[in-house]
C-alpha positions in Angstrom: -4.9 -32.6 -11.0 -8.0 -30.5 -12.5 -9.3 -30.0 -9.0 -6.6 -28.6 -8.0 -6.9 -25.7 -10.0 -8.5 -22.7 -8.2 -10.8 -20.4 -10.8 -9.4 -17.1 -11.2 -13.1 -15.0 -9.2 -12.1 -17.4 -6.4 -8.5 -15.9 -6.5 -9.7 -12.2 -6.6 -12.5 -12.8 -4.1 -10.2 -14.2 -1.9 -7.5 -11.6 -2.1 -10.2 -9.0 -1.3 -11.2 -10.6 1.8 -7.8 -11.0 3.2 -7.1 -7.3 2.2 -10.3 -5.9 4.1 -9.4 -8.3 7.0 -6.0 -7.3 6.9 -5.9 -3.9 6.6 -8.2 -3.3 9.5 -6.3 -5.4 11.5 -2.9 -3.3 10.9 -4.0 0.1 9.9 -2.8 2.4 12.6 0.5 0.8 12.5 0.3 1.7 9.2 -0.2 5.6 9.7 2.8 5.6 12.3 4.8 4.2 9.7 4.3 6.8 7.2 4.3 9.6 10.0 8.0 8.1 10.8 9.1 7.8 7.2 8.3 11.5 6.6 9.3 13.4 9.6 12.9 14.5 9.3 15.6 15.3 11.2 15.2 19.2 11.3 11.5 18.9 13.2 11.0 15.4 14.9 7.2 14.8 16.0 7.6 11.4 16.8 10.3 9.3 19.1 8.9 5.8 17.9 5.4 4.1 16.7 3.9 4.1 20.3 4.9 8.1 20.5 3.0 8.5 17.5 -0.3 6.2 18.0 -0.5 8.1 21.5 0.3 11.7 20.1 -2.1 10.5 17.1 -4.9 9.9 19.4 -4.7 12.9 21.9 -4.6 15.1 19.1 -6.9 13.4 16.3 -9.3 10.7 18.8 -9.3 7.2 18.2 -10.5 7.4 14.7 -7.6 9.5 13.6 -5.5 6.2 13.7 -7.4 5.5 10.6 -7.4 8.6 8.4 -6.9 7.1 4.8 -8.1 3.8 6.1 -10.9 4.8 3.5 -8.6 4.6 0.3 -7.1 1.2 1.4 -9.9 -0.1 2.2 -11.8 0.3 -1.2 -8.5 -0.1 -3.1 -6.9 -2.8 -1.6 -9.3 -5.7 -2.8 -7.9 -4.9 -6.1 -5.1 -4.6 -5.4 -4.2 -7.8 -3.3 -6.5 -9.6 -5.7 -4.1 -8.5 -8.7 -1.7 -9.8 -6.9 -1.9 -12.6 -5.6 -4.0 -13.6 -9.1 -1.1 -12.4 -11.4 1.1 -14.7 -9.1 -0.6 -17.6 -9.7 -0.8 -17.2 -13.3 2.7 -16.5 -13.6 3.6 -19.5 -11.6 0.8 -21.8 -14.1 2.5 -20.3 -17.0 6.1 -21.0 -16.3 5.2 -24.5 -14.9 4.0 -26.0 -18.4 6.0 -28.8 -18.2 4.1 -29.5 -14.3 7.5 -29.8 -13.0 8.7 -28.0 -9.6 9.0 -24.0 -10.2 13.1 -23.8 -10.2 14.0 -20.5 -7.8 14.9 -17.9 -11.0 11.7 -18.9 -12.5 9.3 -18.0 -8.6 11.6 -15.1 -8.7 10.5 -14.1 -12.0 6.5 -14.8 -11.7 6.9 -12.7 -8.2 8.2 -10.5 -10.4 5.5 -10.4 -12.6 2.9 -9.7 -9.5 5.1 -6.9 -8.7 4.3 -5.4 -12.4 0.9 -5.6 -12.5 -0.3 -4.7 -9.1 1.6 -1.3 -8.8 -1.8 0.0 -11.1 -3.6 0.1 -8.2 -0.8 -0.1 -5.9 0.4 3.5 -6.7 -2.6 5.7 -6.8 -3.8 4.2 -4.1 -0.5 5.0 -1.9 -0.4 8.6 -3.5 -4.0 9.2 -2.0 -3.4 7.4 1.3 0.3 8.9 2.4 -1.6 12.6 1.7 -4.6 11.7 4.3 -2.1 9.6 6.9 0.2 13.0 7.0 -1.9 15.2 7.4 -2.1 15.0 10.9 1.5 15.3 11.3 1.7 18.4 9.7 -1.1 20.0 11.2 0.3 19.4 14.5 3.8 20.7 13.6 2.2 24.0 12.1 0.1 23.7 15.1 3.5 23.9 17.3 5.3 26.6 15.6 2.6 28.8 15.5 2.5 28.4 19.3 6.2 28.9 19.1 6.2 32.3 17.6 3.4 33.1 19.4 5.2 32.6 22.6 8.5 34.4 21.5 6.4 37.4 20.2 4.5 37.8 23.9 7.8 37.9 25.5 6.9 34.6 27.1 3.4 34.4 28.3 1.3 31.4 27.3 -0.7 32.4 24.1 -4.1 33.7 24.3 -5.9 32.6 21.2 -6.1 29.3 19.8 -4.7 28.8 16.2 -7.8 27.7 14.1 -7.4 24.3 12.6 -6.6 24.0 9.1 -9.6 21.9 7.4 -8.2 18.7 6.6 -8.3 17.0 2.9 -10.6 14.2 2.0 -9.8 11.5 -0.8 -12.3 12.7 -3.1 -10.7 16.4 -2.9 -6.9 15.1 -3.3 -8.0 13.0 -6.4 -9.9 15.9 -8.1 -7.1 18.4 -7.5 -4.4 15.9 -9.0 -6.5 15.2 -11.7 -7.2 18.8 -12.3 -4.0 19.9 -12.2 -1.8 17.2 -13.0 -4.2 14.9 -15.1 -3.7 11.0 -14.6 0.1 11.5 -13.6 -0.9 13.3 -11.0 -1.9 10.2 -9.1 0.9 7.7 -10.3 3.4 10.0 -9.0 6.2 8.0 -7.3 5.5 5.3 -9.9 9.4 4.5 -10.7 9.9 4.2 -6.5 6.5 2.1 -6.3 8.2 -0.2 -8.6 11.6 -0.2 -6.8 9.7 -1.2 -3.3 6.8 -3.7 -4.9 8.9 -5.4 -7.9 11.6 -6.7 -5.4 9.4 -7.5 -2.9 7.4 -10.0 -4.7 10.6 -11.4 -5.8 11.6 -12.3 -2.5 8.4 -12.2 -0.9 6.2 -14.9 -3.0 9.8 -17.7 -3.7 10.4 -17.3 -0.1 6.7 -17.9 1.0 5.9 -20.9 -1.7 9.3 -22.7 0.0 8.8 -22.3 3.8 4.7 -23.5 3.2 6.3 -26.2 1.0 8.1 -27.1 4.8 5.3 -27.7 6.4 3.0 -30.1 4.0 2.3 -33.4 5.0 2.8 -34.9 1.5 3.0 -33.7 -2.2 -0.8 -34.3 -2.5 -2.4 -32.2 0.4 -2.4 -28.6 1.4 0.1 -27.6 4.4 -1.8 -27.1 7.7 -4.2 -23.8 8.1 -0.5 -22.5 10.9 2.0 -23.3 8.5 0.2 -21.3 5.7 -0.5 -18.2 8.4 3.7 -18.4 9.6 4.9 -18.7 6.4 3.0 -15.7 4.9 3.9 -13.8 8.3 7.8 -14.3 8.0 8.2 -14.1 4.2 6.1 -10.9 4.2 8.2 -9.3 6.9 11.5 -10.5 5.6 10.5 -9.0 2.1 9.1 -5.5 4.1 12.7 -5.0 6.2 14.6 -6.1 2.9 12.6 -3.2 1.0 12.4 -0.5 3.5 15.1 2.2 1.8 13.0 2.4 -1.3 9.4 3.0 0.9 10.8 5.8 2.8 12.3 7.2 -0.9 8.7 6.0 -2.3 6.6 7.4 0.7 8.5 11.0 0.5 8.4 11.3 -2.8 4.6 11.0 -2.8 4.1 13.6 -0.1 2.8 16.8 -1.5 3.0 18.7 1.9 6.1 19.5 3.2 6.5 20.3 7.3 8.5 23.1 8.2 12.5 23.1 7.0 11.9 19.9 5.1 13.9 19.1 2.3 11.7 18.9 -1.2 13.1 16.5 -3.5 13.1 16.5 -7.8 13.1 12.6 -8.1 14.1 9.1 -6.7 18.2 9.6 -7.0 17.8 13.2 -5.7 15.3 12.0 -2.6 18.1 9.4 -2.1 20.9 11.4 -1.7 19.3 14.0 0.5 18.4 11.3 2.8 22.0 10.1 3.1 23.3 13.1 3.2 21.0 14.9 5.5 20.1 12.4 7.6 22.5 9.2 7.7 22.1 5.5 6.5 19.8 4.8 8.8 17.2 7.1 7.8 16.4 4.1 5.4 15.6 1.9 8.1 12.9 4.5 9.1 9.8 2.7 10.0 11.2 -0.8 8.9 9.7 -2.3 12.2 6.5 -0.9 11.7 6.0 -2.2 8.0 7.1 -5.4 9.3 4.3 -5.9 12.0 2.1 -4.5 8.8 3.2 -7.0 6.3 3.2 -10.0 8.3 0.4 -10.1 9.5 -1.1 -8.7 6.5 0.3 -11.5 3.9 -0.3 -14.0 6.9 -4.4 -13.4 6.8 -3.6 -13.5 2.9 -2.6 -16.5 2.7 -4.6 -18.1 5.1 -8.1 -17.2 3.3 -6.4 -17.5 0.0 -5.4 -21.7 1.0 -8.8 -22.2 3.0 -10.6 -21.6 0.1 -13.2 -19.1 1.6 -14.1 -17.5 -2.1 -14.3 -21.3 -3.6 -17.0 -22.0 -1.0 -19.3 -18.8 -1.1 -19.1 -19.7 -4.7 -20.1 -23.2 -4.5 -23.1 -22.1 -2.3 -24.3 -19.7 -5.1 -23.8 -22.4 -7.5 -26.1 -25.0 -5.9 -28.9 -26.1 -7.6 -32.0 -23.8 -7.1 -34.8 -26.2 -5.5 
């Protein structure tokens, strides 16, 4: 059974691969996402996530799709290494006895994933929802500034262009928050970070542990390289739809600029009941697709590198005798 146990640099080099891969892969879907979750019902930019990724790209170029892409990029390898390490070492712990993992006690070391990974998870969010809406409320400033310049020409099409406000980098947001607010300035949304990641990992990492379990051959091998991609792919999107209300709660929370007529909100309860008020149940559901087609494939590269072993072999190589 020894070489069955994977070293814990393996589990965080692997993690940060499949994050790299993974986010690249799924950004822009990402930035939609957040653009949908924000907008409200008082100034509507966006009809769905191929309205957005167009709009996005006529306005901001092709590399606007990525704005924030940055931020994920060097935090997520933390991150998903955190994890999908703490995971595992939840799993080892509450497995002493080497008998199967009953369902409370997967639920619980998801659980513990959840915990520990909202470190990173948080800040990391806080900087990237700032540089992902930015856009949005350029171009609705943009818009109304058109607007009332049309209404106060009597009608003719306005003359001078409105100068572009400049737009914030990840370095200036961090040193501002820091400045202002200290530390808590970037774990804001923390509570509603936990609400979103804590339950997710309880669903996500039971859910993904049994439907790879499906697929395996026998007890002794590994399931096959599709089973591992599927299962990641439909337990991460299961656990991203299941989760949805608290992102949209988490990802306006975390907004520091507000569009025009927006509702501000004093915490999660308050951002809650705005929502459902304001805006109907189905405000929660706000971007649920497009955090789906994130997560899945997401976890599904995840998983993939993390039961290929990609990390164990880059490390082997290092480790062969020198000649």
């Amino acid at each position: 059974m020894a070489d069955k146990q994977i070293s814990l640099p393996a589990k965080l080099i692997n993690g940060g691969i499949a994050g790299l891969i993974g986010v690249t892969c799924v950004f822009p879907i990402d930035l939609a996402k957040t653009r949908l979750q924000n907008q409200q019902n008082g100034q509507r930019m966006y009809a769905s996530m191929s309205d957005c990724l167009i709009k996005t790209i006529r306005s901001e170029g092709y590399f606007g799709m990525y704005r924030g892409a940055a931020v994920n990029l060097t935090l997520v390898t933390p991150e998903k290494a955190i994890k999908l390490a703490a995971n595992d070492f939840f799993r080892h712990q509450l497995s002493k006895d080497g008998q199967k993992l009953t369902l409370p006690k997967e639920m619980l070391a998801g659980c513990g994933a959840g915990i520990c990974q909202v470190i990173v998870t948080t800040p990391m969010e806080m900087l990237k929802i700032q540089l992902q809406d930015a856009g949005r409320i350029a171009a609705q400033r943009k818009m109304m500034a058109a607007q009332t310049q049309l209404s106060a020409q009597g009608g003719t099409q306005p003359s001078v262009e409105t100068p572009a406000a400049p737009r914030p980098t990840a370095t200036q947001l961090t040193r501002d928050l820091l400045r202002n607010h200290g530390i808590a300035g970037l774990y804001k949304g923390l509570g509603a970070t936990l609400l979103r990641d804590v339950p997710f990992s309880i669903v996500y990492f039971p859910l993904f542990a049994n439907l790879n379990q499906l697929g395996r051959p026998s007890s002794e091998e590994k399931s096959p390289f599709y089973v591992s991609f599927l299962a990641g792919c439909v337990a991460g999107s299961a656990a991203a739809v299941a989760v949805n209300p608290c992102d949209v709660v988490k990802t306006r929370l975390q907004s520091l600029e507000r569009g025009v007529n927006e509702d501000t909100y004093s915490g999660f309860l308050d951002c809650a009941r705005k929502i459902w008020r304001h805006e109907g149940p189905s405000a929660f559901l706000k971007g649920a697709y497009c955090r789906a087609l994130v997560i899945a494939p997401l976890f599904g590269i995840a998983q993939v590198v993390y039961f290929l072993g990609i990390a164990e072999s880059l490390l082997g190589l290092l480790q062969e005798p020198q000649h």
